[in-house]
DOMIZA-118531 format. One record per residue (C-alpha): x, y, z. Coordinates in steps of 0.2 Angstrom, whole numbers, plus 5000, padded with zeros to 4 digits. Layout:
% DOMIZA-118531
XYZ...
***
This chain:
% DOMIZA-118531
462453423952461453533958459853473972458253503965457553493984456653673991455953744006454453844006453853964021451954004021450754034035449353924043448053994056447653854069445953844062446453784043448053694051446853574062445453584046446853514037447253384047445453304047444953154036443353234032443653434037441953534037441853644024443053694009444953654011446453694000447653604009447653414017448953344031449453174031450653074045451852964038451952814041453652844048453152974060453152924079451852904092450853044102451953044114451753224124451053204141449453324144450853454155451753484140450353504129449553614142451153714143450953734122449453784123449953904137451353984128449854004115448754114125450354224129451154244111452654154112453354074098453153884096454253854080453853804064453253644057453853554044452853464031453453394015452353424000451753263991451153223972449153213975448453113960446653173964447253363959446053433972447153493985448853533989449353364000450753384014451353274025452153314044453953284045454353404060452853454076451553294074451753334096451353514091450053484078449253334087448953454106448153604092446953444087446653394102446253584110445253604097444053454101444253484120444853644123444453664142445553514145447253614140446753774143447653894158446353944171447254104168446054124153444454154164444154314169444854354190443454494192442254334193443354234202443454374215441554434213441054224217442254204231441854374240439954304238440454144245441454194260443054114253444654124247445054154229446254024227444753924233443653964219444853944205445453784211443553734209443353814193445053734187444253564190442753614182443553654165444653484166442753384168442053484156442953484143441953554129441053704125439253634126437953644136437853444135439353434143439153554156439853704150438453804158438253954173437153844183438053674181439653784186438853884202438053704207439853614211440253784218439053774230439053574234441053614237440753744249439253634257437953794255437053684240435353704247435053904246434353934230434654114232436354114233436353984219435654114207436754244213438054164210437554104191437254284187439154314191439554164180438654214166439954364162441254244164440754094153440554234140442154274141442954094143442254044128442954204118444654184127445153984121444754024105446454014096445853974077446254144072448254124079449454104066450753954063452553964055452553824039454053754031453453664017454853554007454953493991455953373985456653163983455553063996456952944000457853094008456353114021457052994034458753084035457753244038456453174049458253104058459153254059457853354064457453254080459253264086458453434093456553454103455853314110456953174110455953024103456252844110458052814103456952684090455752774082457052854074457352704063455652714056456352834046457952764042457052584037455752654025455952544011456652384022454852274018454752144027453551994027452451954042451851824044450851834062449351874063449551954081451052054076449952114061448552164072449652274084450252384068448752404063448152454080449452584082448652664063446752644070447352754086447852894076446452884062445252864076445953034083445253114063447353104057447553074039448852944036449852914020449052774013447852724027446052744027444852714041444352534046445552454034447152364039448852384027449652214020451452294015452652304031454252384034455652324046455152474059453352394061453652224061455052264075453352374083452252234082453252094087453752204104451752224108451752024107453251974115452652104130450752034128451451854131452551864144452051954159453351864170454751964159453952124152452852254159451152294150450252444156448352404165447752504148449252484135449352614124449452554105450452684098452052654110453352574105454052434115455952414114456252214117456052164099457452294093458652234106458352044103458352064084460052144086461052064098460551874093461251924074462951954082462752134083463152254098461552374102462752534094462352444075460452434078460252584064461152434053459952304060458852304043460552254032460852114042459052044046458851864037458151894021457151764008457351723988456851883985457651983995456352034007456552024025455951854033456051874049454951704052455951574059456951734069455251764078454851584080456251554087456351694101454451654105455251494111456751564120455551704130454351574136455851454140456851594151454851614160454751464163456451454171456251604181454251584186454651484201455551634210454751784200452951734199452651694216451551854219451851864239450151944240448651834232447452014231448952094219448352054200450252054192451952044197453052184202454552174192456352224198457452194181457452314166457152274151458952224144459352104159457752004151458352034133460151954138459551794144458251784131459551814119460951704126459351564126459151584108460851594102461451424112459851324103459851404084461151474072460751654075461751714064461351594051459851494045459151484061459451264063459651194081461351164086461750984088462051004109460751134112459751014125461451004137461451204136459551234140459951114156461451224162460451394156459051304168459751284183461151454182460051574175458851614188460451644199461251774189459251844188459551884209461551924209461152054195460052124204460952134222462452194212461452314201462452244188461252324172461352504178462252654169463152584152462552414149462452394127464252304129463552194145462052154134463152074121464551994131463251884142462551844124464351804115465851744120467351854110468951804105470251884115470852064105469752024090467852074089467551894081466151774089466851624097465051574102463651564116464451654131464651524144464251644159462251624161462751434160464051444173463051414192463851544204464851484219464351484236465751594242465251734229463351714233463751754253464951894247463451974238462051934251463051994265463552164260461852194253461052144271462252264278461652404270459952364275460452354294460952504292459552614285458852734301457152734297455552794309454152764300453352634286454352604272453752544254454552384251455552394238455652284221457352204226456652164244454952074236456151954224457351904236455751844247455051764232456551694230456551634248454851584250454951484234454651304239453651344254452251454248451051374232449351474229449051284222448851224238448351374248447251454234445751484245446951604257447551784253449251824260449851994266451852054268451952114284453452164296453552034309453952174324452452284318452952474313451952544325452952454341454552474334453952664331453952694349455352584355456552704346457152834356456853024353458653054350459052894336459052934319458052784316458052594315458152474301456152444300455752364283457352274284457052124272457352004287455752084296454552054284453551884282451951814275450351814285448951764281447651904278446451824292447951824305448651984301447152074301446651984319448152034328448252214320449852274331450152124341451852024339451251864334452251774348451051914361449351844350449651674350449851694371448051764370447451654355447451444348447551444331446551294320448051154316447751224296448351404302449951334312450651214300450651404288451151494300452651364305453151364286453051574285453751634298455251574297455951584316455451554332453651614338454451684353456051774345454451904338454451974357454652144364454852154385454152244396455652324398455452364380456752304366458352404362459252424345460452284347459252154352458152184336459652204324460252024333458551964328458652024311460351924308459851774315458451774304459551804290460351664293458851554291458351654274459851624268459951444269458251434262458751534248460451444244459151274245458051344233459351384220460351234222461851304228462851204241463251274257465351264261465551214278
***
């Protein structure tokens, strides 16, 4: 049988193509562009829409867009919608709102460039630095928002502090004037012609195009491709919060004038698919967890967050590599409709469980004046132990009852999980290839067969004392050994372990009125000059020199040891019952000679200290220390 599908190649000017794109495009249009509701998020970065619209302004070739030509019942217009460059189409959009944003500073003219900064005494590069920030600011092409000679020749001057001559101020608009002109002529690109493929065809084939063509370009974020291939896979939601985040994601895009198949502007959709409920449920489960996921300080709605896909897969049984299957084995109602329901109610309650067994050591904050956590695990190290949380309560793979022993397996998960959180991380056990470690700390296989015996017992299995010194000692090593000279960030790993120490010890409860700084007990700057010319370095931000200060004390005795201030200072009884607890040694271990401190004597400091952390750490976790 021969397809009745076709391709059609025409040719758009930038000016219809972003016309066309517009809800309400000025003037008369013969064409309308839709975005799918399959299509993914805007997710170029302003270089590489800077570098399109670069490679614009010099000619090149930007491909051609695809767009699939739709039944339009109005009879008005032709109605496409964009299967290949919404990143393409959406920077033309945007440049054409705020041009100056995009454009290369290439595009204003150098003979005014040279002109201003032979009037001004400077150097070119100078200048155009200048104006380059200037067009960024500006944005648009109005006087309102400063696209003007004198708004331009005013930062000039303020820049190169020569703002009060009012001579040179007129001077130097005069020069701009020319330039402006010319600027404004240059970025125009309405004119510039665009490639089209348009296709005609069966609907239910877009998905697989929309898939094949992204195995090319741009890759997208490996799942929103399956908004494509789970088109028709409705799906009942039920939440109201996982409704609002898809509808969120649509009111970003119309708010930026797109047309979208069967959206209009301040209404919401009621009909889902698996793709958004998967979307919307990932913005909630990030939303409400903040121990386990990390939320931007300005989340963008139209990104899509991958812990709902992973959850939804591995918790059915599945390895990660089946997820493009995910929407045949989602639980499904009378009507054969996905109902993810008890699903989501379910994993809501293994998330908040696995944060509440892991706050203690992960949400201690270290630092009162920081308003999150720094977060050290990826994403699938969380989704594991959510998962393995879920499947050792409910039937997963079933109807989603508990399981007549669950209470017994939360107690185990309770006290183990929150070791296997740290020795993951000291044995960067989730880097590289991890879909088959996701699964296996979920299930536990039958030996050479891929059928489910059940719940892996690992995350329920508390890890031996032997193992735990093993781990900690070879990662302590390789601290002693960094050669550093200067101040080092401290990394992720570093902050957990001290949570994990100081877990016990330091409550914001009880010391909410203080702010606590991380410091390094010998302070960089000493240590800086006890270091010889010749060493490569010393291990400075070894995680055995850093303790908690509070921010009145650190501050007081800036670069002192704390053993040299408390010589010269008495601090109030409140101040030395913390400072006891912090610091973890002795007062007078923290003290560098007169004869100054060698490499052997701090290092034997560091390891004596370790010792002490250690056995803090081994009493926080519950794990008994072999004689």
């Amino acid at each position: 049988m021969v397809s009745t599908n076709a391709a059609t190649h025409i040719t758009l000017t930038v000016g219809q193509l972003v016309n066309a794109t517009q809800e309400n495009p000025p003037g008369s249009s013969s064409i309308r562009i839709e975005i799918p509701r399959f299509q993914r998020s805007l997710v170029w970065s302003d270089e590489q829409r800077s570098n399109l619209i670069e490679s614009i302004h010099r000619g090149y070739p930007i491909g051609s867009l695809l767009l699939y030509k739709r039944a339009n019942p109005k009879g008005d217009e032709e109605l496409f919608q964009v299967v290949d460059g919404l990143q393409r189409t959406s920077t033309l959009v945007a440049y054409a709102k705020k041009p100056l944003v995009f454009a290369p500073i290439t595009l204003f003219p150098s003979d005014v460039i040279e002109s201003v900064s032979s009037t001004l005494h400077t150097d070119e590069s100078h200048v155009q630095r200048v104006v380059a920030d200037w067009m960024k600011a500006t944005a648009e092409l109005t006087s309102v928002a400063g696209f003007t000679s004198k708004r331009l020749a005013t930062r000039l001057l303020a820049q190169f502090e020569k703002d009060d001559d009012s001579e040179l101020q007129d001077q130097i608009e005069e020069l701009l004037d020319h330039g402006l002109d010319a600027l404004r002529s240059e970025v125009d690109i309405t004119g510039v012609p665009v490639a089209v493929v348009t296709y005609t065809g069966d609907e239910s084939d877009l998905p697989d195009i929309f898939e094949r063509i992204n195995q090319r370009g741009t890759k997208l974020n490996k799942y929103e491709v399956f908004a494509a291939t789970w088109l028709n896979s409705e799906t009942n939601i039920n939440s109201s919060e996982i409704r609002a985040a898809i509808n969120s994601k649509y009111n970003s895009l119309l708010s930026e004038g797109y047309s979208i198949n069967g959206l209009e502007r301040d209404k919401t959709i009621q009909d889902f698919n698996l793709f958004e409920y998967l979307f919307g449920f990932g913005k909630v489960l990030v939303k409400s967890h903040p121990l386990l996921f990390r939320e931007p300080a300005n989340p963008d709605p139209t990104t899509t967050e991958p812990a709902a896909f992973s959850l939804s897969c591995v918790v059915r049984g599945q390895q990660l590599s089946e997820m493009k299957r995910l929407h045949k084995f989602m639980p499904k109602d009378a009507d054969d409709l996905i109902d993810p329901a008890k699903m989501e109610a379910a994993l809501l309650k293994a998330a908040a469980a696995v944060q509440s067994w892991l706050r203690p050591f992960t949400g201690l904050k270290l630092n009162s004046q920081s308003s999150s956590v720094d977060l050290a695990h990826g994403e699938l190290q969380i989704v594991s132990m959510i998962a393995r949380a879920a499947v050792g309560r409910w039937d997963t793979r079933g109807d989603w009852s508990e399981l007549p022993d669950w209470e017994k397996d939360w107690d185990d998960l309770k006290t183990a999980l929150r070791q296997h959180y740290l020795m993951d991380l000291l044995e960067e056990t989730w880097r590289g290839p991890i879909y088959s470690t996701v699964f296996n700390r979920v299930w536990d296989s039958i030996e050479e067969s891929s059928e489910i015996a059940g719940p892996s017992p690992h995350y329920a299995r508390s890890i031996a004392h032997a193992t735990w010194d093993n781990a900690l000692n070879a990662w302590f090593d390789k601290q002693v050994a960094r050669e550093q000279r200067t101040r080092q960030y401290v990394r992720a790993l570093d902050r957990v372990f001290l949570r994990y120490v100081y877990t016990g010890t330091v409550t914001h409860l009880d010391d909410e009125d203080v702010t606590f700084e991380l410091e390094h007990l010998f302070p960089v700057s000493r240590l800086k000059d006890e270091i010889p010319a010749d060493s490569p370095g010393w291990p400075i931000s070894c995680v055995a020199n850093l303790a908690l200060f509070t921010k009145a004390l650190n501050r007081e005795k800036t670069s002192q040891t704390i053993s040299e201030y408390l010589k010269e200072n008495t601090l109030s009884e409140a101040e030395k019952k913390r400072l006891d607890k912090y610091l973890l040694c002795e007062v007078d271990a923290v003290d560098i000679r007169s004869s100054g401190l060698s490499r052997d004597e701090y290092v034997e400091f560091l390891r004596t200290r370790w010792a002490t952390m250690k056995n803090d750490l081994y009493a926080n976790l519950g794990v008994s220390v072999e004689p």
